[in-house]
C-alpha positions in Angstrom: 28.4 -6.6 -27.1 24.5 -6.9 -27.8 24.5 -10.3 -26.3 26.4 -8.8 -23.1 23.8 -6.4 -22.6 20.9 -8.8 -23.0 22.1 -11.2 -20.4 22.9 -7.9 -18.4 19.0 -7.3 -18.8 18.1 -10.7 -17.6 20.2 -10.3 -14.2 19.5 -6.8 -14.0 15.5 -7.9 -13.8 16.6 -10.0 -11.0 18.7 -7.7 -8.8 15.9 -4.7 -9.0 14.0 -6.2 -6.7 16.9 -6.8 -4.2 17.9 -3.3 -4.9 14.5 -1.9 -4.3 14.1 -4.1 -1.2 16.7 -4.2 0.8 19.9 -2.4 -0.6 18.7 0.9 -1.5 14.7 0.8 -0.9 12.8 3.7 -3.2 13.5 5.1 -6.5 11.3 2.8 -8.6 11.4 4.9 -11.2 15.0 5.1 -11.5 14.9 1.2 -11.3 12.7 1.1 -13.8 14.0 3.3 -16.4 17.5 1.8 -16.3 16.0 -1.5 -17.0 14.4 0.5 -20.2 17.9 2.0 -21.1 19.9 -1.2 -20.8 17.8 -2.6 -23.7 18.0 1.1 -25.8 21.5 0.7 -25.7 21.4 -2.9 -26.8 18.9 -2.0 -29.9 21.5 1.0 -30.5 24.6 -1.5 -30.7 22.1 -4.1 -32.7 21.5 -1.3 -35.4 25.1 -0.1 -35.2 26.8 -3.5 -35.9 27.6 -4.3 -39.4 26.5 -7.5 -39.4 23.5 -8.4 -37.8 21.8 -12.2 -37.0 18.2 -11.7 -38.0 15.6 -14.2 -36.8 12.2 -12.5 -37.4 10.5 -12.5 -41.4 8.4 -10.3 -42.7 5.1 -11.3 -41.4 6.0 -11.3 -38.0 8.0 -8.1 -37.9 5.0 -6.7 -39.8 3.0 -7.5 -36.5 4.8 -6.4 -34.2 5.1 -2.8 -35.9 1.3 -3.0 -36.3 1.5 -4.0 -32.1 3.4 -0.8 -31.6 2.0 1.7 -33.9 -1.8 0.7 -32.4 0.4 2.4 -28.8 1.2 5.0 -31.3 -1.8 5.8 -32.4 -3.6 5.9 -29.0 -0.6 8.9 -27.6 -1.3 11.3 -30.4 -4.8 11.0 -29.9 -4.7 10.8 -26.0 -3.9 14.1 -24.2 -0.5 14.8 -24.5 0.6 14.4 -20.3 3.4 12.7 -18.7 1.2 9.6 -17.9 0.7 8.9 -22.1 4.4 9.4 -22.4 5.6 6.8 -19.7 2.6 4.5 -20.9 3.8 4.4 -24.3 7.7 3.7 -23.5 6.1 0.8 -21.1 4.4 -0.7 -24.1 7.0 -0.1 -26.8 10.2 -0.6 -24.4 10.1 -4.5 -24.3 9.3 -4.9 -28.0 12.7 -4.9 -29.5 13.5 -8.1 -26.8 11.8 -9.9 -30.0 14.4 -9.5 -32.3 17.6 -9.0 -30.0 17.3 -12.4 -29.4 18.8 -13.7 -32.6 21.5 -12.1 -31.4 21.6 -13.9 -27.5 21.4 -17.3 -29.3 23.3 -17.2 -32.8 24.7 -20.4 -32.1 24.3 -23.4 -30.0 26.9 -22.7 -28.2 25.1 -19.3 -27.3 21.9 -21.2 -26.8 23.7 -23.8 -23.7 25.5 -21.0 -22.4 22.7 -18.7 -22.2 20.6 -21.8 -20.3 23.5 -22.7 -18.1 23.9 -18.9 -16.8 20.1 -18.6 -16.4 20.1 -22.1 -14.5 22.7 -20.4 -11.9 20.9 -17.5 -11.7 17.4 -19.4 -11.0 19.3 -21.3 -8.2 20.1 -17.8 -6.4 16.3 -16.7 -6.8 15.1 -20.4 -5.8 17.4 -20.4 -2.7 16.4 -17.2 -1.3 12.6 -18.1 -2.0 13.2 -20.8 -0.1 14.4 -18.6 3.1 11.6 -16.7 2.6 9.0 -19.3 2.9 10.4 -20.5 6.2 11.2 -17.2 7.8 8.7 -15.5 10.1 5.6 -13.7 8.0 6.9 -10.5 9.4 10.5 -10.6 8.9 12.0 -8.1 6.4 13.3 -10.9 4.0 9.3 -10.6 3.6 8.2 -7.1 3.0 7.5 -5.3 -0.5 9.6 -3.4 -2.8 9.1 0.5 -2.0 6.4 -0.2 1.1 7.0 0.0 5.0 4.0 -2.7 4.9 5.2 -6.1 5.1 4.1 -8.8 3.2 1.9 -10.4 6.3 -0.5 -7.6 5.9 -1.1 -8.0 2.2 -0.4 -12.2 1.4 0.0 -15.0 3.4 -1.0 -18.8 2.6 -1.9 -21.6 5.7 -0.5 -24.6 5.7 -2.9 -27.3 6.4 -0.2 -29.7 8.1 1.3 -27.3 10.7 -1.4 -25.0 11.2 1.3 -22.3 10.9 0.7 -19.0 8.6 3.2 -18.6 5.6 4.4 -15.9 3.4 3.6 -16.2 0.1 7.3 -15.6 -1.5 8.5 -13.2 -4.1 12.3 -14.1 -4.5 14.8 -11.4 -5.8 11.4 -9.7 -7.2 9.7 -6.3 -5.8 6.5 -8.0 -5.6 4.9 -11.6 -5.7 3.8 -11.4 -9.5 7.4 -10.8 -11.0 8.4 -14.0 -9.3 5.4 -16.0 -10.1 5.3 -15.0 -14.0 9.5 -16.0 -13.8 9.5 -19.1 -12.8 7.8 -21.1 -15.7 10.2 -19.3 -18.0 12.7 -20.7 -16.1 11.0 -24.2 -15.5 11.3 -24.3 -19.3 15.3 -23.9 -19.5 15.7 -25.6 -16.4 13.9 -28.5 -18.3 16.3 -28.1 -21.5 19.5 -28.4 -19.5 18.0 -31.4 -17.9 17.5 -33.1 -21.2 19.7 -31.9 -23.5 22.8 -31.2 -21.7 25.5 -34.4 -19.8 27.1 -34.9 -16.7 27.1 -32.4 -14.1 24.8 -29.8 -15.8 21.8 -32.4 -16.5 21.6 -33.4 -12.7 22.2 -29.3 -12.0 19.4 -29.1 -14.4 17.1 -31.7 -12.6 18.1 -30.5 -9.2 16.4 -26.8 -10.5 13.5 -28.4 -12.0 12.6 -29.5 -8.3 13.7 -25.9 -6.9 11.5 -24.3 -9.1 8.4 -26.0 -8.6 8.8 -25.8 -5.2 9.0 -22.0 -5.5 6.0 -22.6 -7.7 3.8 -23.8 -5.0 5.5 -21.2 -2.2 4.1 -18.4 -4.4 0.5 -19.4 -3.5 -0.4 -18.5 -7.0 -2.3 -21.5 -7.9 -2.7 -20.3 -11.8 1.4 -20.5 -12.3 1.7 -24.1 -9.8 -1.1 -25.1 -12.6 1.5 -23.9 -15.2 4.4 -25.3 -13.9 3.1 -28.7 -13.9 1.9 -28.8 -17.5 5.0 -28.1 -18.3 6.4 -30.7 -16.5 4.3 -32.8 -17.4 5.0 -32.5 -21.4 9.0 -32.6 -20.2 8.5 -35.4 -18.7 6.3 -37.7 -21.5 9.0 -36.0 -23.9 12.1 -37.9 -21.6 10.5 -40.9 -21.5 9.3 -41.2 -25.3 10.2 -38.7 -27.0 13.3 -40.9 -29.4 15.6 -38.1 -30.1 14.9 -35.2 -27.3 17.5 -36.5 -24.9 21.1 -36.0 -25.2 23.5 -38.9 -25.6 22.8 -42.7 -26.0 20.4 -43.6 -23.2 18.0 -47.0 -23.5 14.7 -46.1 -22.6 15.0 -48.3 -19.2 17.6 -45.7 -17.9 16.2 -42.6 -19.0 12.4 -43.6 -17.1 15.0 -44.5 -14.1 16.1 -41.1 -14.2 12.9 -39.3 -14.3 11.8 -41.8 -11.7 14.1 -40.4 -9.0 13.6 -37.0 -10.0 9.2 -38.0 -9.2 10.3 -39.8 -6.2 12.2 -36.8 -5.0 9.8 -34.1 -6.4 7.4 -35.7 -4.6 8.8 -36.3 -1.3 9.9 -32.6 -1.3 6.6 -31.1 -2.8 4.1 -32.9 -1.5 3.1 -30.2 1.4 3.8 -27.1 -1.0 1.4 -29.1 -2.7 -0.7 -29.4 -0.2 -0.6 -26.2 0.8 -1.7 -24.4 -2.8 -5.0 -26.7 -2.4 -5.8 -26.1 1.4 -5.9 -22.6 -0.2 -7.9 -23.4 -3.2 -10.4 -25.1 -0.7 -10.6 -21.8 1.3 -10.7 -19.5 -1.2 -13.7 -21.3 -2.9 -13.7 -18.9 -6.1 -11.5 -20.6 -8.6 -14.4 -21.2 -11.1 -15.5 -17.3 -10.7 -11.7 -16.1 -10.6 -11.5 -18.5 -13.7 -14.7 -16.9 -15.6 -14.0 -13.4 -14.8 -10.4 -14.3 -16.2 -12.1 -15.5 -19.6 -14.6 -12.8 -19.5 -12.5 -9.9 -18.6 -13.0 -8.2 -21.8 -16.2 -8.3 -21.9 -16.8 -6.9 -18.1 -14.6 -3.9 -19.1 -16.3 -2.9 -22.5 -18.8 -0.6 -20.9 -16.1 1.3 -18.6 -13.5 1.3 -21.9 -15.7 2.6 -23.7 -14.7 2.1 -28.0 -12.0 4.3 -27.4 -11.0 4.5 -24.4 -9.7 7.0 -21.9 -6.3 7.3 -23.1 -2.9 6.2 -22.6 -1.9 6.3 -18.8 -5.2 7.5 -17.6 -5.2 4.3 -15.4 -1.9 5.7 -13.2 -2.7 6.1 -9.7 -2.1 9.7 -9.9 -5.1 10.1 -12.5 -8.5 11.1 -11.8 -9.3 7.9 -13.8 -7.9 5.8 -11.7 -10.0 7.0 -8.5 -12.8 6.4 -10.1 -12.2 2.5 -10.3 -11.5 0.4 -7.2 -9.7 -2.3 -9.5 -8.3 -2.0 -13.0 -5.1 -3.6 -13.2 -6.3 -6.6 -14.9 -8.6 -4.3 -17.3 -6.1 -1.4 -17.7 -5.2 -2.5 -21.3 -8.7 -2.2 -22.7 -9.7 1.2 -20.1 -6.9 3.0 -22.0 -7.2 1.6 -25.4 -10.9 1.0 -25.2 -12.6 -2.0 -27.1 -11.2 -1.1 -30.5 -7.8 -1.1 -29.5 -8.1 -3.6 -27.3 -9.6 -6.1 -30.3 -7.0 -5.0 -32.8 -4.0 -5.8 -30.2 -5.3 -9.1 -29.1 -5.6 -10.1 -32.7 -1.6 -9.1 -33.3 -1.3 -11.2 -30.0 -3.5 -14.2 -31.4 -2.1 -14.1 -35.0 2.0 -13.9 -33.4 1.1 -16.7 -31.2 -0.5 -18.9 -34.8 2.9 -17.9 -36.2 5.3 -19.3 -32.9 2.9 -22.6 -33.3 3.8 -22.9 -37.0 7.8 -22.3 -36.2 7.3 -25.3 -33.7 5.8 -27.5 -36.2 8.1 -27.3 -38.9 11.1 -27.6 -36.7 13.2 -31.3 -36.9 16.0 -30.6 -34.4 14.4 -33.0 -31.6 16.0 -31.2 -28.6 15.5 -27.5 -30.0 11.4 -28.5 -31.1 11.3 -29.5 -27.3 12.9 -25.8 -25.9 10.5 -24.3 -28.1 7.1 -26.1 -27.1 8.0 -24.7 -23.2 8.6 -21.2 -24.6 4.8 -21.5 -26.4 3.5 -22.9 -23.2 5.0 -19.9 -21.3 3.4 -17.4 -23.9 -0.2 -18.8 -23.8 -0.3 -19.0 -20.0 -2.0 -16.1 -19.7 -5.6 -15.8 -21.3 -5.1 -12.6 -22.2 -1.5 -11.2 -22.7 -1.0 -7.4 -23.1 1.0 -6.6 -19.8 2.8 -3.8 -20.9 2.6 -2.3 -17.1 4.1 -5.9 -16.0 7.6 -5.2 -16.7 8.3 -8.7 -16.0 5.7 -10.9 -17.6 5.9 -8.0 -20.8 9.9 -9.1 -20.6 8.9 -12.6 -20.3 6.8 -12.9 -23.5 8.4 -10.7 -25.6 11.4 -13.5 -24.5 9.6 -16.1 -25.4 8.9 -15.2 -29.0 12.3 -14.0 -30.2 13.4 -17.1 -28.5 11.0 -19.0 -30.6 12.4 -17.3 -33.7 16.0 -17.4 -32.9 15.6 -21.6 -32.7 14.0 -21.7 -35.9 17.3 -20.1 -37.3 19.4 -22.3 -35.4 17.2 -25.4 -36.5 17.7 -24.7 -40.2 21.6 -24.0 -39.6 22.1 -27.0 -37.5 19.7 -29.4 -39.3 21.0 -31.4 -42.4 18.5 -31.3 -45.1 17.3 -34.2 -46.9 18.2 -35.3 -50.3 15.3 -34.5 -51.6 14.9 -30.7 -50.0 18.7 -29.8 -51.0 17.8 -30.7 -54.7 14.9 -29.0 -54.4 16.8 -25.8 -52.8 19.3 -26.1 -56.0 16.5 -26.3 -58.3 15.4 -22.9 -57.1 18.7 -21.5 -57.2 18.8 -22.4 -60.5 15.5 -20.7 -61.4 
């Protein structure tokens, strides 16, 4: 039943856009908070169940508690309001995701079905992307969650070929940064169902590698369309040389055949999404500032943070805080937390992320090592990762993790040892 619930979670955070847009517009809140209470009720069942698959050790769960009890910390000594309590479920809410996981993916069998369904659902959210892009800017398959303004007032992107002004997309998503911060999750298990699945479901797989980073580009986001080839990139060196990461018997001559179509296709398809994300860079004319002010963002917010900060929620727009600023949702983590906080969470961040590097390494299942080095790629595409106000991205990393840990659990179950490491693992028995 835990499992049922997750995968409920992961199409519920695709429909609450569509709700919010178009079915029954307003009520964020409410949207929000059942997204919240779908995973309570799947920690509840987790703790409930006599027998429970755990993926996380010691060291990592020690972390994470150490991640949430710096939240902790920061409520009892922020003024007690409604803003500190909702920031504090927003930062604790997606933690659990970490170690539910073990229970999406207990078996391999979990692991293909759990890609397959996602692969389905990424079709639906690439699909309707697509309309987007090629509808008018003003049409309502453009507009906002919970906004009368459409989407041509706030983000469009030229295209250099036609002349012609395009909406930048945001799929089944309320807003254009849920989509974008998506996709290269599901890049990454598009990829693994391309390699490590047969027949019909490896060409479904490779048909939703091209879907996706043509959504990619249709975004406009030019950090994630940077992302999303990386990771196709590694995917596609791993296919070619990589002895052992693709399924089945396959000569080397067939599988560069096969990747071959899939560039020749890719190509032909996304060569003016392409070309549209650099017309754009080459208007906008600020990537190295927009890339500095990424790096340095910490540093350009200590003297507003403060080594305290300002409390929990005291960046909500219905704060006096908040008035005060003209921009602070990239800074909000270290304006509430101040630089103390701020330092002590990105270090939990850092030290988790040293820990997912060293589950990679010691892995030896081929195909699972390669599912894994996408779900690190996803985590570290952001500088730095605290979005506990970006439901999506929060659920997205929190994914990636306890996916992480879940395949190092399935890589020691499904992995024969060597001579040497079984006598080694009866010697210690022995002891």
């Amino acid at each position: 039943m835990t499992r049922r619930l997750l995968i409920l979670f992961f199409v519920y955070m695709l429909v609450e856009g569509v709700l919010r847009k178009w079915v029954f517009p307003g009520g964020a809140s409410f949207y929000i908070a059942f997204k919240y209470m779908i995973l309570a009720a799947a920690l509840g069942l987790y703790f409930a169940a006599y027998r429970r698959v755990r993926t996380v050790n010691a060291a990592e769960a020690g972390a994470l508690y150490v991640y949430g009890a710096i939240f902790i910390v920061f409520f009892v000594i922020s003024d007690w309001n409604y803003e500190a309590f909702i920031a504090l479920v927003y930062a604790l809410g997606m933690l659990p995701i970490v170690f539910l996981c073990g229970e999406l993916v207990s078996t391999r069998i979990d692991l293909d079905g759990f890609a397959k369904i996602f692969l389905v659902l990424t079709f639906g959210a690439c699909l309707l992307g697509l309309v987007q892009f090629n509808s008018p800017v003003d049409a309502p398959i453009n507009a906002y969650a919970d906004s009368l303004e459409l989407i041509s007032d706030v983000a469009v992107i030229e295209d250099r070929i036609t002349g012609f002004a395009r909406a930048r997309i945001t799929g089944p998503f309320p807003y254009i940064s849920g989509f974008a911060q998506f996709l290269p999750f599901a890049l990454v298990l598009a990829w693994y169902c391309a390699y490590s699945q047969r027949g019909r479901w490896r060409w479904a797989g490779f048909a939703c590698v091209i879907m996706v980073m043509g959504n990619l580009f249709m975004t406009g986001s030019r950090s994630v369309a940077l992302t999303g080839a990386a990771i196709s990139a590694v995917y596609l060196g791993l296919a070619i040389w990589g002895e052992g990461y693709v399924a089945g018997k396959m000569s080397k001559l067939l599988k560069m055949g096969m990747v071959a179509a899939v560039i020749l296709i890719g190509v032909g398809m996304l060569y003016q999404l392409a070309d549209t994300i650099l017309y754009r860079n080459e208007l906008a004319s600020d990537a190295d500032e927009r890339v500095g002010g990424l790096l340095l963002a910490p540093l350009s917010t200590f003297e507003d943070a403060g080594l305290l900060g300002h409390g929990l929620g005291s960046t909500f727009t219905t704060s006096n805080f908040y008035q005060y600023f003209d921009e602070v949702a990239h800074e909000r983590t270290m304006l509430e937390v101040g630089a103390v906080g701020f330092i002590v969470l990105a270090s939990v961040r850092l030290i988790l992320q040293g820990m997912g590097v060293m589950v990679w390494i010691r892995m030896r299942d081929k195909r699972l090592k390669g599912l894994a080095l996408g779900m690190l790629m996803v985590e570290t595409s952001v500088v730095w990762t605290l979005p506990y106000y970006q439901h999506v991205q929060y659920a997205i990393v929190m994914s990636s993790f306890g996916l992480l840990f879940a395949l190092r659990r399935l890589d020691r179950l499904e992995t024969p040892q060597t001579h040497e490491q079984a006598m080694m693992s009866r010697l210690m028995v022995a002891a």
